[in-house]
N, C-alpha and C positions, 0 to 999 in steps of 0.2 A: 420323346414323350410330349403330350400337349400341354399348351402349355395352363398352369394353374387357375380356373377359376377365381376371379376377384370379391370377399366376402362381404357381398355390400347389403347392405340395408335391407334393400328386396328380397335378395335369396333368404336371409335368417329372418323376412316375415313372411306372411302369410301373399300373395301364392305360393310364395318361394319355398315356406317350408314345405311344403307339398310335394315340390319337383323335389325337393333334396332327400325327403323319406323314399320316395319311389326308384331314387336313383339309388340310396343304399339298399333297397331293399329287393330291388334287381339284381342285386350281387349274391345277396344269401340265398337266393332259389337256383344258382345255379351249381354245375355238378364238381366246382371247386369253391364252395361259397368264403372259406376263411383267402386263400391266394386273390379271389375277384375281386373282397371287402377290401384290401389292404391297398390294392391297385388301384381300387376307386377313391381311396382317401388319400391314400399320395397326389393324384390329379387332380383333387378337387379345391386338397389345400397348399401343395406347391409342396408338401412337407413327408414327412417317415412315418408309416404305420407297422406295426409288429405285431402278431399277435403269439402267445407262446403256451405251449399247452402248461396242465398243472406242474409236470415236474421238469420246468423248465426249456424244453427244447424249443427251437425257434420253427413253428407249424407254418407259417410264412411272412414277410417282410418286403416292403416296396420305398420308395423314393430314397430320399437325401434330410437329413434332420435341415428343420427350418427354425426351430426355437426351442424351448425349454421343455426338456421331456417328462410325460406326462405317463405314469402308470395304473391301472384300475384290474382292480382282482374279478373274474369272469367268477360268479358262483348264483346260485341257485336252490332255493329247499324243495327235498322230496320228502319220501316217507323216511328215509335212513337220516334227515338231516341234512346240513348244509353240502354240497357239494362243489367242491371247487373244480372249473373245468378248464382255467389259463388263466392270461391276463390280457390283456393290451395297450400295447402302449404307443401313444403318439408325441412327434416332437414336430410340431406346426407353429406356424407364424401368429404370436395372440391374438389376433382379431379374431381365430378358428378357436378360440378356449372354449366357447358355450360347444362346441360341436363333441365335447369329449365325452360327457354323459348319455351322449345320442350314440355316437359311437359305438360306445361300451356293450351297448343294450343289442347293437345288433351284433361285434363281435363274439357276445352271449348268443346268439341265435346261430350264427354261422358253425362256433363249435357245435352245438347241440345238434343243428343240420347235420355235418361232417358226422356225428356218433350214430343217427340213425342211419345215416347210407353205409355206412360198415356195421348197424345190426346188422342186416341179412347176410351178409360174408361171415358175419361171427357164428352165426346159427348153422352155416353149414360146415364148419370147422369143432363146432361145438359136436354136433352128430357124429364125424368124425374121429374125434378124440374120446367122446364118451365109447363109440365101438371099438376103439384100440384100447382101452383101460378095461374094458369088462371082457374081450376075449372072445368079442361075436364077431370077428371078422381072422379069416384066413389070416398068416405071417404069411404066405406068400404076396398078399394084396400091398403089403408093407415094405419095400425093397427098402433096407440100410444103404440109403445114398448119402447124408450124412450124419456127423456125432449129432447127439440132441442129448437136453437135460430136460424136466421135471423140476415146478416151484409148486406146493403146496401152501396156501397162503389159510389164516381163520383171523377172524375179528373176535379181540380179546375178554370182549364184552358177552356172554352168550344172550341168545333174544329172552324179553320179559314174559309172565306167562302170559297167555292169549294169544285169539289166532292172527291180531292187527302186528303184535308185536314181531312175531314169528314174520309176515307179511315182511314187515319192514324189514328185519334181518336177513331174511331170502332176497329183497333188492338190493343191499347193500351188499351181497357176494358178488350180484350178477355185475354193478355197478366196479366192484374191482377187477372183475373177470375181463369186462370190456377196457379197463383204464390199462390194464397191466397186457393185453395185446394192442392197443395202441402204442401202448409204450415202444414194444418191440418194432411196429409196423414202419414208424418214426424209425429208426435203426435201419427200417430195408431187411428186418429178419418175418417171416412168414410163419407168425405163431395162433397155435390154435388154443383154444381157452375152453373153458368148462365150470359148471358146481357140482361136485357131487358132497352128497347131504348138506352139511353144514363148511365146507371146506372150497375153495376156489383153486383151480387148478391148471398151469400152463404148461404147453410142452413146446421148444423150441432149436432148432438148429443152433447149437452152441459153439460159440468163437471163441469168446475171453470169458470165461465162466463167473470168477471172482468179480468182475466186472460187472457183467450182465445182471448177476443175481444181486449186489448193491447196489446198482442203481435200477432196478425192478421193485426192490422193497423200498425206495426213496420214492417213486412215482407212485406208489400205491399208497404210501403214508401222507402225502402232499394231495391226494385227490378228496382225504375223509378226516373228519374232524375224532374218528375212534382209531385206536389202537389196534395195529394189526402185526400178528403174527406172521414169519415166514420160512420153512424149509424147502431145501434146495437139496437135489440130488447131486451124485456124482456125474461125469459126462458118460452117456454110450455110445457104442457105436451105429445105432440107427432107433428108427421110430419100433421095431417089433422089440424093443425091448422098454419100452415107455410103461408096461406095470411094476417091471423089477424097479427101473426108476420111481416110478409114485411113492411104493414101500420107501424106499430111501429118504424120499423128500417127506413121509409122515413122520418117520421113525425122526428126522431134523426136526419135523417141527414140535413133535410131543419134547424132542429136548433141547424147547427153545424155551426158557423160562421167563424172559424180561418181555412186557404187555408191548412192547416197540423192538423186538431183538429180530434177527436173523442168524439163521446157524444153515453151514452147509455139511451134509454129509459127510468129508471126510475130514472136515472140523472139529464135527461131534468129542466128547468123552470118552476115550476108550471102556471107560468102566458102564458105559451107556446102558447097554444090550445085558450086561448082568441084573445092573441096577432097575432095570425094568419089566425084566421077562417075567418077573415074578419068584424064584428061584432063593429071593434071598426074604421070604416072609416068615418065615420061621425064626429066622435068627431079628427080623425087625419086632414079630411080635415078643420075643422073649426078654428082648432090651426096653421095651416099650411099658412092660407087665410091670418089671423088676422096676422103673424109675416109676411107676403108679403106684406101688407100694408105699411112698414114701407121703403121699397125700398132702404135696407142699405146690399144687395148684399150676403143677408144671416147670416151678422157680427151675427144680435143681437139672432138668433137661434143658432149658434155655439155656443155664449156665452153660450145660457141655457141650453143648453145640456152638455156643460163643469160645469155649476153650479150643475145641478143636478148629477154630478158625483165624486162633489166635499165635503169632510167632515170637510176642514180646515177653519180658516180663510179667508176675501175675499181680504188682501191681498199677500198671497199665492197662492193665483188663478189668483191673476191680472199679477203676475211675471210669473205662466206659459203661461199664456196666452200675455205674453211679450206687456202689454198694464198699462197705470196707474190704479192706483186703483178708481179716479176717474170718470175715462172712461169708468170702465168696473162696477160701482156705475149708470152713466149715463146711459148704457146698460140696466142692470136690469128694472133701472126707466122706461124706454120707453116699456119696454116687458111687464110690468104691465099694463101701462096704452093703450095699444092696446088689452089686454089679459084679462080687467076689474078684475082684481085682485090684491093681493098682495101675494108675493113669500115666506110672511108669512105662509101662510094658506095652512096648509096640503093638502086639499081637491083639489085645483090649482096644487101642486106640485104633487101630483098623476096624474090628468088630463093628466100634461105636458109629464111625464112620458112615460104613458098608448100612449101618442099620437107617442111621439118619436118611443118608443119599438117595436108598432104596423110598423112603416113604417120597421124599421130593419126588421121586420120578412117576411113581404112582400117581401122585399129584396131577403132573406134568400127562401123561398119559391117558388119562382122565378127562382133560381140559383138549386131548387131542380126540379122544374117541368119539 
């Protein structure tokens, strides 16, 4: 290696800074700008540059630490908000301290260089994928060479009315479309990405699934400062089965309820597929009618939904439910007797269940459609 640059006076003034923006900035136009930036700060300062994308992986790293390491978060505002695209970090000798903020600014470039030279490779894997999801392309075109899975990802937030808002929400898919195959790329897996409507969508050669799919939703939630949803299919055995996969990975994500959760397909709820198909709306609305009768502002349906989620004593329930016991004895009473039952009886407490579970899922199915 040559040997480091001495940081005298002259270089950190004026001509000097001159020559030393041209020489980092020789680095980001080239066609590895984040590996050439790193190279050129290890030699310049004798010392260790790193730079690491958002969800941690090391994108490239050069020299030997020379001093006290120095971290700076890579981000930037679009229309969706702040976006985080790495970090970088240097451990250089302190007389190179003012050099960190300089640094930073171009490591910020180099990543953003490196995301546009893999737009156009995204775009042709996007075309791709969108022709294997809608069914315009031959199975034969598609030879099952290996398993692949399906992530369907949505931001939990839906967009504001107007068409800026909508705007910004449409970037903010594409924006995880492209974080979430980088992800894989980093990996050395050959993944292809997509939006279809309001939904972001990968499809990729799968090794260790449970793996893949957790730390897929961990890169995507460290890239955006919103809350994102994710379902994940089961594995198949090739790309001509990537629609049955998609279904899989929606039907995960409609029952994926927590604003940051991931669920994988054969994770799901077994009671899922009942609880959603619609099938159980009859018996929701007849439990729904009978506790509306009661015109007590919903009190006595909270209660029983806090009952049935409860395994303790009922005066343990009355304290979280910061009401006497009682009261919340009175409660019960009354749900029975609109409900023609008693909260003894297994077959009621299934009902209630079945009835509650079903509206969540509706919910849930809702927020995926």
């Amino acid at each position: 290696m040559a040997e480091p640059l001495p940081p005298t006076p002259d270089l950190l003034a004026l001509p000097g800074v001159a020559a030393l923006l041209s020489f980092l900035r020789e680095a980001v136009a080239g066609p590895q700008p984040e590996r050439e930036l790193v190279t050129r700060l290890a030699r310049l300062t004798g010392g260790r540059a790193e730079i690491r994308a958002s969800w941690g992986d090391v994108v490239a790293a050069a020299g030997a630490a020379a001093g006290p390491e120095v971290t700076r978060r890579l981000s930037y505002g679009d229309a969706s908000g702040e976006r985080h695209v790495g970090s970088l970090t240097l451990a250089v000798p302190p007389a190179w301290a003012a050099l960190v903020p300089v640094a930073a600014e171009y490591a910020l470039l180099a990543r953003l260089q490196a995301a546009a030279a893999g737009a156009a490779r995204r775009r042709v894997g996007e075309r791709m994928l969108d022709a294997l999801l809608s069914g315009t392309v031959p199975e034969a075109h598609w030879p099952d060479t290996e398993p692949v899975a399906v992530a369907v990802a949505a931001l939990a937030r839906p967009p504001a009315p107007g068409s800026a808002a909508r705007t910004a929400h449409a970037h903010a898919l594409d924006v995880l479309a492209a974080v979430g195959e980088g992800y894989f790329l980093e990996r050395g897996l050959t993944a292809h990405s997509t939006v279809r409507g309001d939904r972001a969508v990968w499809l990729w050669p799968a090794h260790d699934l449970a793996r893949e799919a957790r730390d897929l939703h961990a890169a995507l939630l460290a890239s955006t400062a919103q809350d994102v949803r994710l379902g994940v299919s089961a594995v198949h055995p090739g790309p001509r089965h990537a629609r049955t996969a998609e279904g899989e990975a929606r039907h995960a994500l409609a029952a994926t309820r927590q604003a940051r959760g991931m669920t994988t397909y054969h994770a799901m709820d077994p009671l899922y597929a009942l609880l959603a198909d619609g099938s159980l709306a009859l018996l929701r609305g007849q439990v729904r009618s009978r506790l509306a009768a009661l015109e007590d502002g919903g009190r006595t349906e909270a209660t029983l939904r806090a009952y049935l989620a409860h395994t303790g004593p009922l005066p343990d329930l009355a304290a979280r439910l910061h009401v006497h016991v009682n009261t919340l004895r009175y409660r019960l009473r009354r749900a029975e007797e609109v409900l023609g039952g008693s909260l003894r009886d297994p077959s009621l407490l299934a009902r209630l269940y079945l009835a509650f579970e079903a509206e969540e899922g509706d919910l849930a199915a809702a927020a995926d459609g």
